[in-house]
N, C-alpha and C positions, 0 to 999 in steps of 0.2 A: 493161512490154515495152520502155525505155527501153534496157535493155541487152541487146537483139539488133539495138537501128538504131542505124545512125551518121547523127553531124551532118555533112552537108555545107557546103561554105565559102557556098556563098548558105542557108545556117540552114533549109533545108528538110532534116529525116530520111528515110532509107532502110534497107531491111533491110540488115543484114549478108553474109546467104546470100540470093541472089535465088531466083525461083520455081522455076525451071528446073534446077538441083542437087539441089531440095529433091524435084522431081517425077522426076527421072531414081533418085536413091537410091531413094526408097521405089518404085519401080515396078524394079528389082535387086532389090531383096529379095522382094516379090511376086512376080517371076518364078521366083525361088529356089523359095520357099519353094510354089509351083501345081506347078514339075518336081519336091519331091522327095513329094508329094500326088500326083502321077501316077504315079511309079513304083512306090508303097508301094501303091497300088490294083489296079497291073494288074502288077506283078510284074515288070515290064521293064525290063533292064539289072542286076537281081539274081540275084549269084550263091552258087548253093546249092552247097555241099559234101555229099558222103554221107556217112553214117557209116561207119569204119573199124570193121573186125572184130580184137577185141582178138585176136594171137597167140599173144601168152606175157605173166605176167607174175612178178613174186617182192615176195613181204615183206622187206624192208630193216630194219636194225638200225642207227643211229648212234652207234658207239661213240667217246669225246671220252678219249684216253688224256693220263695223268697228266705227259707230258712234252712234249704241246703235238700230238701226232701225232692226227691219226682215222682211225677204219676204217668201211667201209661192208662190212658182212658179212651174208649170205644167212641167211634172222631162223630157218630149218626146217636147215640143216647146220653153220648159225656157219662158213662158209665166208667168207674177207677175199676179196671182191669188190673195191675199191680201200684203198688205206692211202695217206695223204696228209702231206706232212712238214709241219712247222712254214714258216710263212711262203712256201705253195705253195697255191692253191686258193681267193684269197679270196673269192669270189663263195662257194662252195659254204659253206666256213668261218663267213660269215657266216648262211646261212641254217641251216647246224647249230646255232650260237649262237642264234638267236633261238627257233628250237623251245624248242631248251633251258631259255631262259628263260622262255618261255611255259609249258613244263612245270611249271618250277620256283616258278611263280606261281599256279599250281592253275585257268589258264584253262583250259577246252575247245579242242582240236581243231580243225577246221575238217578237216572229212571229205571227200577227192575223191570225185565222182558221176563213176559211167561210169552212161551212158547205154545 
C-alpha cells in the first residue's frame, strides 16, 4: 500500500487521495447508476417512438459501370433511378464497394428487418 501514501516531511505517511474524494466519487456513481435503475423500472423519462407504416418501397440494382460511373436502377423496369459520375458520391461510392466486395468474397448478406 506504500504507493498510494505519501511521506510527509515529519516522516509520518498519508493517503494520497483523502476520504472525502474517495466517498463523494463512489456516492456519483451510485447515484448514477440508482437514477438510471429507476427509470428502466418505472419507465419514466423514456421515450418511445411508434412504429411507422412502410408507404412505398422498391428493389434496387447496383450497377458499378466499366468507366468508373454507377447506376442505381429500379431492379422490376431497369429504370436509372440515380447515375453518379466518377469522383462524386463518395460516401454512397464507398458503400457500393464494400457490398461489392463482400459479394465478391462469398460472405452472406446481412438482411434488413422491417418490423
Amino acid at each position: 500500500m506504500a504507493q498510494f501514501q505519501q511521506t510527509l516531511p515529519s516522516g509520518t505517511e498519508q493517503p494520497i487521495l483523502g476520504r472525502i474524494p474517495l466517498i463523494m466519487a463512489a456516492s456519483l456513481v451510485l447515484g448514477c447508476l440508482a437514477l438510471v435503475a429507476f427509470a428502466s423500472i418505472t419507465g419514466l423519462g423514456v421515450v418511445r417512438m411508434p412504429q411507422s407504416e412502410i408507404v412505398s418501397y422498391r428493389d434496387l440494382v447496383i450497377v458499378d459501370g466499366a468507366d468508373g460511373r454507377a447506376r442505381i436502377e429500379d431492379a422490376m423496369d431497369k429504370s436509372v433511378i440515380v447515375e453518379m459520375q466518377p469522383g462524386q458520391e463518395g460516401f454512397v461510392r464507398m458503400v457500393f464497394r464494400g457490398m461489392a466486395q463482400q459479394r465478391l468474397a462469398g460472405l452472406p448478406f446481412l438482411q434488413p428487418s422491417i418490423d
